[in-house]
N, C-alpha and C positions, 0 to 999 in steps of 0.2 A: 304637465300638459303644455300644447304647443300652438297658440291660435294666429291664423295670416288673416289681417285681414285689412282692407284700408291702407297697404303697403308697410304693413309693421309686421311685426314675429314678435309675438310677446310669448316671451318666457314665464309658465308658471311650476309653482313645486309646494305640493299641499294648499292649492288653490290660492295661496298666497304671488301676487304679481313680484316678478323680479325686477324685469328690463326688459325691451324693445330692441331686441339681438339688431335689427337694420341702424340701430343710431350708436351701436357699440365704437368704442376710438383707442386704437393700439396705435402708441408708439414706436417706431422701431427705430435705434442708433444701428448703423453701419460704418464700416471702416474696412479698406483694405487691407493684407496681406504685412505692406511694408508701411501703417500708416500714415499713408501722405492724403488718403481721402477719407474723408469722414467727416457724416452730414446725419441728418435725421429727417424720418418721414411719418406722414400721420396716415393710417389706414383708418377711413369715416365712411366708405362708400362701399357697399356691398349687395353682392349677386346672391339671388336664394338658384342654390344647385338643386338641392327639391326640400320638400316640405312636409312633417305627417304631424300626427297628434304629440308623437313621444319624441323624434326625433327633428333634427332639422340641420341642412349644409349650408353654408353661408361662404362666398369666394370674391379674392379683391386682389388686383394685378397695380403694382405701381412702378412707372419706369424711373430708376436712379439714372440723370444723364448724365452726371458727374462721372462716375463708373461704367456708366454701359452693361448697365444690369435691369433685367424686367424679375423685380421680387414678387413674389406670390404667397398670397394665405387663404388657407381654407379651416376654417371652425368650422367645429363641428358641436350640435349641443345633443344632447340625449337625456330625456329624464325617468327616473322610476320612484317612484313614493316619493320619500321623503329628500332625494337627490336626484341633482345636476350637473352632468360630466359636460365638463366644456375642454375640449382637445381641442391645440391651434397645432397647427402642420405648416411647416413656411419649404420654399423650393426658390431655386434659380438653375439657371442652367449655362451662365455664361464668364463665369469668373472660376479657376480653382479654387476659389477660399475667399467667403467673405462672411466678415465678423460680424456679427448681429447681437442686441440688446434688444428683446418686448419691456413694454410697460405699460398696463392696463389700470385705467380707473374704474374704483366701484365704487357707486353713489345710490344711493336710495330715498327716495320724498319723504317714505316715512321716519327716516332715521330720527333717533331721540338720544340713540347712545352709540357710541363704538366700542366693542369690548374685546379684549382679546385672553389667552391665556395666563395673562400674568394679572389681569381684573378684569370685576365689569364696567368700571370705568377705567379702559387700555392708560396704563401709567407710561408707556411710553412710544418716545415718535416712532422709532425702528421698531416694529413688534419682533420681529426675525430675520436671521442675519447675522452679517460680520461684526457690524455694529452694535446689534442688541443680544440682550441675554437672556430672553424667555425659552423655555427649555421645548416646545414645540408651535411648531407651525400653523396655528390656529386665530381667526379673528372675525368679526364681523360686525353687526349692527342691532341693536333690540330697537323695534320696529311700533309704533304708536299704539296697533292691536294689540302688542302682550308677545306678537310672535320674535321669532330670536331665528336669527340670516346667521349662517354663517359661511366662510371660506376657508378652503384645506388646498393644500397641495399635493402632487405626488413626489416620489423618493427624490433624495438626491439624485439614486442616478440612473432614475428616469429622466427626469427633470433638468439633471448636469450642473447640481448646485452642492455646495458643503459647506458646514458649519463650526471648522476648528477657529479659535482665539488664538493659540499657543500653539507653540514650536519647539523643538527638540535642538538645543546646542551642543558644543563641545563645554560649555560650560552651564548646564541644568536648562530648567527651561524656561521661555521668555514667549512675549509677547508676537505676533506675527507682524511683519512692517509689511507684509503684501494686504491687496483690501480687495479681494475678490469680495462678490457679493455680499455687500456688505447690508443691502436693505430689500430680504427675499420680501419680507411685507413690511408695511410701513402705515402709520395714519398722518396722509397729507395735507389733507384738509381738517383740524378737529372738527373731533363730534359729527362729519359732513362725510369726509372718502377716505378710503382705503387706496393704497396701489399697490399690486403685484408687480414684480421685477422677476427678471430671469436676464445672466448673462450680463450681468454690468460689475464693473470696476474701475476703480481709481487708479491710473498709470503712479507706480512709485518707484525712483529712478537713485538710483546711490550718488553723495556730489561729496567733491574733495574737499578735505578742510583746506582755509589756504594760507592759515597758518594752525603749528601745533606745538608745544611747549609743555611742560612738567605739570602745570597748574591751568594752564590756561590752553581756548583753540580758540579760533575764529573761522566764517563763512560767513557767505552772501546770502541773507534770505531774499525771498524776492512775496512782492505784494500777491495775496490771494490765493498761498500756497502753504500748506500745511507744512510741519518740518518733528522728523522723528530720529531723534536722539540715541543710538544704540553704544551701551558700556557694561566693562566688565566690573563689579564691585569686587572689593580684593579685601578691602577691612571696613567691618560694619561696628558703630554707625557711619556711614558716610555722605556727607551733602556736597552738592551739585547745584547752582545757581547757572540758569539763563538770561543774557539780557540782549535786546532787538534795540540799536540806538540809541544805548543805555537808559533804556529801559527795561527794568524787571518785568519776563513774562513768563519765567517759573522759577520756583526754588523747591528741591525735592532730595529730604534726607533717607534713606534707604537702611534700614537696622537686619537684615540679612543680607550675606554675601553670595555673590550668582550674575547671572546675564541679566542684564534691565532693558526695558525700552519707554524712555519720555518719549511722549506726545505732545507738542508744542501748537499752541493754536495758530490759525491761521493768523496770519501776518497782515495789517489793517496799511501795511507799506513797505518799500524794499528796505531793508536796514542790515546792514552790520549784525550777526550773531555771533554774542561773544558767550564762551562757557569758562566756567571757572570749577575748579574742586582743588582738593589738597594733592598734593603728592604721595603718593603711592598708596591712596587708597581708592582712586578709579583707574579703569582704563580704559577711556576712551575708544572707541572701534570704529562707529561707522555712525554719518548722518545722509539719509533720507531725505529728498525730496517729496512729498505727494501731491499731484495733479488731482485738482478739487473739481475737474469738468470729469464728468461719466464718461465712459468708453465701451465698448463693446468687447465679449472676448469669448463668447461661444461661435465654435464654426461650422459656415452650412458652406457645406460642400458641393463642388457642382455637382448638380445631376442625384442629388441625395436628398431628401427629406429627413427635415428636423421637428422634433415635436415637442408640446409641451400640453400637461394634463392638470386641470383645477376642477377642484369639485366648491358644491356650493349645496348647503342643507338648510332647509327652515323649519322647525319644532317649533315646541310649545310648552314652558316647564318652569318651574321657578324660576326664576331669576338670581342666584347664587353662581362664586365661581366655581364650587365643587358641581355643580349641573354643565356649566359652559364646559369644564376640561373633561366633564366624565362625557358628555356626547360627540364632544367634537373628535376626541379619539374613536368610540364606537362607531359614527358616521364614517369616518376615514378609511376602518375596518372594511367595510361597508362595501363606499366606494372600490377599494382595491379587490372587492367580492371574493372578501372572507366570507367563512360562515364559520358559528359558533356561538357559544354561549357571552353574554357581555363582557363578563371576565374576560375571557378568550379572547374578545375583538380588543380589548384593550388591552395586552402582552404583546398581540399582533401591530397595532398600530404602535405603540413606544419605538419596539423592533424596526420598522419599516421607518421611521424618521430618525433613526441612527444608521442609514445606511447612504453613505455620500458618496463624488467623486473621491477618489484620491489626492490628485492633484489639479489644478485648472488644464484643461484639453487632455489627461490622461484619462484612455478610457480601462481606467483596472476603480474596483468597487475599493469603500473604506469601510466598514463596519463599527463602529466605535461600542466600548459601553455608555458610555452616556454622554449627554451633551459638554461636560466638563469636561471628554477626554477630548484628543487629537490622535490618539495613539490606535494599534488594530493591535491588542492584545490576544495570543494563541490561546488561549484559557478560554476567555471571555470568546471569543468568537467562533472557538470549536461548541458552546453548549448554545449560541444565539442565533447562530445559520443553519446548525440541526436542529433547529427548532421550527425550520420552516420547509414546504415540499418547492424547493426551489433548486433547481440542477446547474441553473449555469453559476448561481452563487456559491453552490458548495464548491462546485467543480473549479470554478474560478477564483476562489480564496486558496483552497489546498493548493493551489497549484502558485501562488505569490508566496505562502509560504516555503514551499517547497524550494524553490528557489533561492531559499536562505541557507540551507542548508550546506555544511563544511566540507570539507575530505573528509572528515571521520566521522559524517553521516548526523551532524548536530545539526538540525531547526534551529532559527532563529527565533525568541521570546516575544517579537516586537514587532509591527513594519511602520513605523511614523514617515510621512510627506516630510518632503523638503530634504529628509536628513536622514543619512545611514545610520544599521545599526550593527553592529556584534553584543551580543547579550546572550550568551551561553548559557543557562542557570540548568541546577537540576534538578529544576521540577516537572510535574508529568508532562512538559508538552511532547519528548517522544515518543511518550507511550500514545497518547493523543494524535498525533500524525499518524503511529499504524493502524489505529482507531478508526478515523478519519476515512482510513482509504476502503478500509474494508465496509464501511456504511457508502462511501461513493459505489462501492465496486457493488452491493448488495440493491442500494435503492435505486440507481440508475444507469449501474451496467457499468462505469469505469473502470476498467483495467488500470492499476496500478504501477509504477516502474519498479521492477521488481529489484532491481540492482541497489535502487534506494533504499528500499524496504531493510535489504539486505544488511546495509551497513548503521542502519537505525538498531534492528536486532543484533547484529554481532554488537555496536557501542552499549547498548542496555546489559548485556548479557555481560560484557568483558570490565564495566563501571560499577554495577549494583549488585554481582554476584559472582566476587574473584574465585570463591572454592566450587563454583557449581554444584552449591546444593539445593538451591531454589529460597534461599533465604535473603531477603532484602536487608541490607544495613546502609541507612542514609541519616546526614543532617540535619533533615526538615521532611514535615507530613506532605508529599508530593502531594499538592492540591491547593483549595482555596486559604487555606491556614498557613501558605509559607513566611508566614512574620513569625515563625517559630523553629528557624534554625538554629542547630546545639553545636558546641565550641568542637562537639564527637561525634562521629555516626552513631546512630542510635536507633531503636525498632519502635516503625509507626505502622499499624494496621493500615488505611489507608493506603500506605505507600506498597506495601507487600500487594494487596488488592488490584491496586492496579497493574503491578509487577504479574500478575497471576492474567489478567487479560489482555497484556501487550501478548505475554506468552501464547496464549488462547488463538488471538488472531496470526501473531506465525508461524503456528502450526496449520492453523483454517487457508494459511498462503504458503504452505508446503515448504519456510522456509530450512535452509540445511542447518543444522546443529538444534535444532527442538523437536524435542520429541513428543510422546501421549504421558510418561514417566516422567519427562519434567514438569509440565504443563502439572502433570497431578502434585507432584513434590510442590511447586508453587501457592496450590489453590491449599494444601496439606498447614501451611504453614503461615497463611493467610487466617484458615480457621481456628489454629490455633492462639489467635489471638484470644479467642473466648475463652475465659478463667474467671476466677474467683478475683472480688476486691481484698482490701484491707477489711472490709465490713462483711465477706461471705458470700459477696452476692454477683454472681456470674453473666456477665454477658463480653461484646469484643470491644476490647478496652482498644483504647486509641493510642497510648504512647505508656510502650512498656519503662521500667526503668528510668521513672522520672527524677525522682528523688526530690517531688516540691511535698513531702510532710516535713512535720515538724524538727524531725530528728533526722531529715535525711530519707526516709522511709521512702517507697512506692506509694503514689496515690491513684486513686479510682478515675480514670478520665473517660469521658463518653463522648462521641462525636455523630451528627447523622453524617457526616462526610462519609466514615467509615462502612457507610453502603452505598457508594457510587459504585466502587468496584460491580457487586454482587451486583446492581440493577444495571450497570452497561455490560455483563454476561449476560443476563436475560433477557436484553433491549436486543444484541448482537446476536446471540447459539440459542435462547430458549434454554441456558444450563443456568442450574443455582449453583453457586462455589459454597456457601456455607449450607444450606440448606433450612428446611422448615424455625426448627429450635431455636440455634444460635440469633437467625432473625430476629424469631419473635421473644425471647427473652431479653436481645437486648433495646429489641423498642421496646418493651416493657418498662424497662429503666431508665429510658430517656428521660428527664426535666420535662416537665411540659407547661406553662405558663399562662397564665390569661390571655384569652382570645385563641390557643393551641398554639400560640409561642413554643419555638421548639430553639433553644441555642443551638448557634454551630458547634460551640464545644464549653464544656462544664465539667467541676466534679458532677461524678454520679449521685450526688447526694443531694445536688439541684443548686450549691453553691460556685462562686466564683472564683476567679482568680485575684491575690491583691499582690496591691505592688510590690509586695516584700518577697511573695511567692508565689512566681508564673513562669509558663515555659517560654515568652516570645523573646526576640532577639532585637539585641544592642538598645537595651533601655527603654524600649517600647513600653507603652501601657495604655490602658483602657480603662474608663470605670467600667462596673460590672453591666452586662445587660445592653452593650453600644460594641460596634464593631467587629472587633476578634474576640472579645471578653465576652463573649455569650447574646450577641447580637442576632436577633432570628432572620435567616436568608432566605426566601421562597425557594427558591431554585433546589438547593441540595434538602431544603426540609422537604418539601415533595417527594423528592426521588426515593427517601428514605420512606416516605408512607407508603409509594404506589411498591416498592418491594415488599412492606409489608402485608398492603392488599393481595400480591401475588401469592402471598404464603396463607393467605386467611386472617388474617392477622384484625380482631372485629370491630378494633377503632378505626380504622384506616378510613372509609366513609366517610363517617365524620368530621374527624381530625380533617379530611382535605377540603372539605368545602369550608368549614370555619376559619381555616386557615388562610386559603384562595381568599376569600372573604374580611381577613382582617387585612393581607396586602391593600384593601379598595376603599377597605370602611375606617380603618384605625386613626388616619388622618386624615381630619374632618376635610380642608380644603386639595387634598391631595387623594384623588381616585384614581392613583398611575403607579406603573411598577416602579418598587424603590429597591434599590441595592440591599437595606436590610432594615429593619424595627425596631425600636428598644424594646428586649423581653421583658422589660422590668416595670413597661404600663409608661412610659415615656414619652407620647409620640412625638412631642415638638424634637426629642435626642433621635430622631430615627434620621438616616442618611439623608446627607444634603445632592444624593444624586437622586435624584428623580428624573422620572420617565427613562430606564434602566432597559436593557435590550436581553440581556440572556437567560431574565425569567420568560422570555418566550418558549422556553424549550417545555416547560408546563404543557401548552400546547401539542407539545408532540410525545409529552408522558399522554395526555388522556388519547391523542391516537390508538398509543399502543397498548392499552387498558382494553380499550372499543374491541381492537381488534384482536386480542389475547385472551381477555379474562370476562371484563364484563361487556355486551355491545350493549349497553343503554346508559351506561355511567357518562354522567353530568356532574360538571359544578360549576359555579359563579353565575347561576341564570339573571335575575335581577339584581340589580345592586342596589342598596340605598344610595 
């Protein structure tokens, strides 16, 4: 609700007051093109462009005469239930390019607490950002009556903001010395304000040693200026000592070798930087300056409109952090007018706050799996952007990776900011690109480059199946299990599977050399992975020819991975490749766990792998129940029930709501998608990724439920 009255606009949401939209105060930093000008302005004074119950337009013109610029803003608020969309819109019309930073304070009379997603007393200044490491965008104030305010943002890149740490070198990976946005929220005031940020960074500028030697360098620091340290470690352990006017101001030993980056604090005076280490176990590379004054570095273009969206929700609920993180995703959901069940809205919102720029002023999207990554992994991003009905993102990811691609028709694995990639592997991501286009070319009409296509299919065909008989022999289970590459090619279910639906789709794209013959010899041979174990008992074993018994022997392995294949036939043509039986006999034999813990992979006997005897590669290991060792993953254990659902299969029900259900419920302070869960009743061993982006593809399993098999199938409605 929106009341004018007495010259105010008082913002309300669930009858609870906000703020007095006419006394709101945005700051905005500006900076030219070639920064020689750069000032700040305060926006306090504002025009009501009109006024209703739900909505309201608010406008404010300030002349920069430094620059010979008339800035302009228009907020907008709109409210419905429980939320408050407030969009700001900025314009100029007289500059080709000028840099702008907002920063808004949020304050409240009532406030008693500041909380944000990491507690409900906020443990730290930087809530999110470069600087902090809380895993989503969320914060607010619990309010004297009991009520709970809170503030959300929208995407990266909406918004034009990203959240990587880390970087990719030619030597592993290290720390980022750039400092874009480094405090999207922040608590500036304790216990008192919040501020929102958009579009700010710290200028970091590379400066010469000026002198350098075996053991020793030196540089100028200068007072009030941060200073970051970048080295190669070459033998571990190796220490590194800093001194500022000989004065010690770090000493930092390092027990792995790789790219490093110290962080020196700032400098209380100009002195002398001297560094010291041994010889030949650093190397020295490069020191950084950082500029500790803000700067501006999103640009409004003349004659263009910039915007930015915050929403803001008031409830009413316990007071615990598992309430604060399970609503404030749900809201978020909300806000971006999902609809769905709360499960739902929160796969949906995880997803949507791992979607950033790329690069600062690159307008190409990043989709990350989780907050820990930097990376846009082909795997991870072909199941988390299908999971959502979004066309320019599909459309505009396929087409950055595509761009990776070789003369001999290889995708790239990877696309990390800052730094190229070559990473060839062979796991399914070319089957995945034919995948890929033909769900573009089906859900929103894209046509394909067929000449690509082309040589994706001749490399698969001429790599995984030199006799042309439709039999796959590979290294590793082409999928989420490749930390199980063998010293030999070797037959994995799985990988034949998806070998049977890259075929599928080019033949569905009329390409030359595939026929309806192969395509079937493929699918033929796929099915026959279903046989008998060591113990009698028949379903599609995952890795023929293992030799992990005792003597050498075959052992029984079961994977739900090994119905990706069959459910992205059915998700793609409406075909089954195994059909009714093979499905349902071998989810029959799946392991299944407390809470409907399902591993990714196990003997069939519902045991694990030990360290003495396992398939994974180059000395890997897992205890049992955590990771690759039988670690339960929402994502592929779903896909494996809703094919079972398609077959009748009369657990399936069940099994997915209890499942959906333990993603939310199983760790008590964590209601958000997680990479994966100890099957084994563990929760504090379940993944330290949280808020996980490609179990959103759930979402787009129960689409195709709705609209296939059952239209009334639900799961995740309430959550505790």
């Amino acid at each position: 609700m929106i009341k004018r009255e007495n010259g105010r606009i008082e913002l309300y949401c669930e009858n609870q007051f906000l703020s007095d939209a006419m006394s709101d105060q945005m700051e905005v930093l500006y900076e030219n093109g070639d920064g020689s000008i750069f000032g700040q302005v305060l926006f306090d004074e504002w025009k009501v462009e009109n006024c209703g119950e739900d909505q309201c337009i608010l406008t404010s013109q300030k002349f920069l005469p430094d620059i010979n610029v008339e800035l302009a803003l228009k907020v907008s608020y709109s409210v419905h239930e429980h939320l408050l969309t407030k969009k700001i819109v900025c314009y100029q019309n007289q500059v080709s390019d000028l840099r702008i930073a907002i920063s808004q304070r949020i304050r409240h009379k009532d406030t008693t607490k500041i909380w944000s997603f990491g507690g409900t007393q906020n443990p730290d200044r930087v809530i999110y950002g470069g600087f902090g490491r809380q895993s989503f965008p969320a914060a607010g104030m619990l309010l004297e009556n009991g009520n709970v305010l809170g503030i959300l943002m929208d995407t990266g890149i909406a918004n034009e903001w990203s959240r990587w740490h880390l970087r990719r070198t030619a030597d592993g990976n290290a720390p980022v010395v750039s400092a874009y946005d480094p405090m999207l929220l922040e608590e500036s005031v304790r216990n008192k304000e919040i501020r929102i940020n958009a579009g700010q960074y710290y200028p970091v500028h590379r400066i010469p040693f000026e002198q350098m030697e075996k053991e020793n360098a030196s540089a100028f620091g200068r007072r009030g200026y941060v200073y970051l340290l970048e080295c190669n470690v070459l033998q571990a352990p190796a220490a590194l000592t800093v001194t500022a006017g000989g004065k010690t101001v770090s000493a930092r030993t390092w027990d792995e070798c790789g790219r490093q980056v110290l962080e020196l604090a700032e400098l209380d005076e100009t002195a002398l930087l001297e560094v010291h280490w041994k010889e030949n176990q650093i190397e020295l590379l490069h020191l950084y300056e950082r500029n500790q004054n803000l700067h501006p570095w999103h640009h409004l273009k003349q004659d263009e409109e910039k915007s930015y969206r915050y929403f803001f929700f008031v409830d009413r609920f316990d007071y615990t952090i598992r309430n604060l993180r399970k609503y404030s995703q749900i809201r978020l959901a909300e806000a971006l007018e999902f609809e769905g069940t709360a499960a739902e809205k929160i796969l949906y919102a995880d997803f949507k706050m791992l979607n950033w720029m790329a690069e600062p002023g690159l307008d190409r999207p990043l989709c990350v799996p989780s907050i820990d990554y930097f990376e846009m992994y082909f795997r991870d991003v072909f199941w988390s952007v299908n999971g959502v009905e979004d066309e320019w993102l599909n459309t505009t990811i396929l087409k950055m990776v595509e761009r990776t691609m070789d003369a001999g028709g290889w995708v790239d694995n990877i696309i990390t900011p800052y730094f190229g990639s070559i990473e060839k592997t062979d796991n399914e991501i070319n089957y995945l690109y034919l995948i890929w286009n033909y769900l573009n070319q089906k859900r929103f009409g894209h046509k394909p480059d067929r000449k690509r296509l082309e040589k994706v299919v001749h490399l698969l065909t001429d790599r995984y199946d030199l006799d042309k008989k439709g039999r796959v022999k590979i290294n590793n289970p082409q999928s989420l299990m490749d930390v199980m590459w063998q010293d030999h090619p070797s037959f994995f279910a799985v990988s034949q599977g998806y070998y049977c639906v890259a075929m599928k789709t080019a033949l569905a794209f009329e390409i030359p050399g595939v026929d309806i013959q192969y395509v079937e010899r493929t699918r033929r041979e796929y099915a026959a992975y279903y046989r008998e174990d060591q113990n009698g008992k028949k379903y599609l074993q995952t890795f023929l020819e293992n030799g992990l018994g005792q003597n050498g022997e075959d052992m029984g392995i079961i994977s739900c991975l090994d119905m990706e294949p069959e459910f992205l036939s059915l998700y793609l043509f409406g075909e089954s490749l195994l059909g009714k039986q093979i499905v349902i006999d071998t989810l029959n034999q799946m392991p299944i766990f407390e809470d409907c813990l399902m591993p990714i992979i196990a003997y069939a006997d519902g045991t694990f792998f030990t360290r003495e005897r396992n398939p994974f590669s180059g000395g890997m290991f897992w205890e049992p129940g955590r990771y690759a060792n039988g670690g339960s993953y929402l994502r592929p254990q779903y896909i494996a029930m809703a094919v079972g659902k398609y077959h009748g299969w009369e657990k399936a029900d069940l099994l997915m709501e209890k499942r959906i259900r333990a993603e939310f419920e199983t760790c008590e302070e964590y209601p958000v998608s997680i990479e994966y869960l100890h099957t084994l009743g563990e929760p504090q061993k379940a993944s330290s990724h949280k808020v996980f982006a490609w179990n959103v593809f759930v979402n787009q399993i129960n689409r195709w439920i709705r609209s296939t098999i059952d239209h009334h199938f639900q799961v995740g409605g309430e959550l505790n």
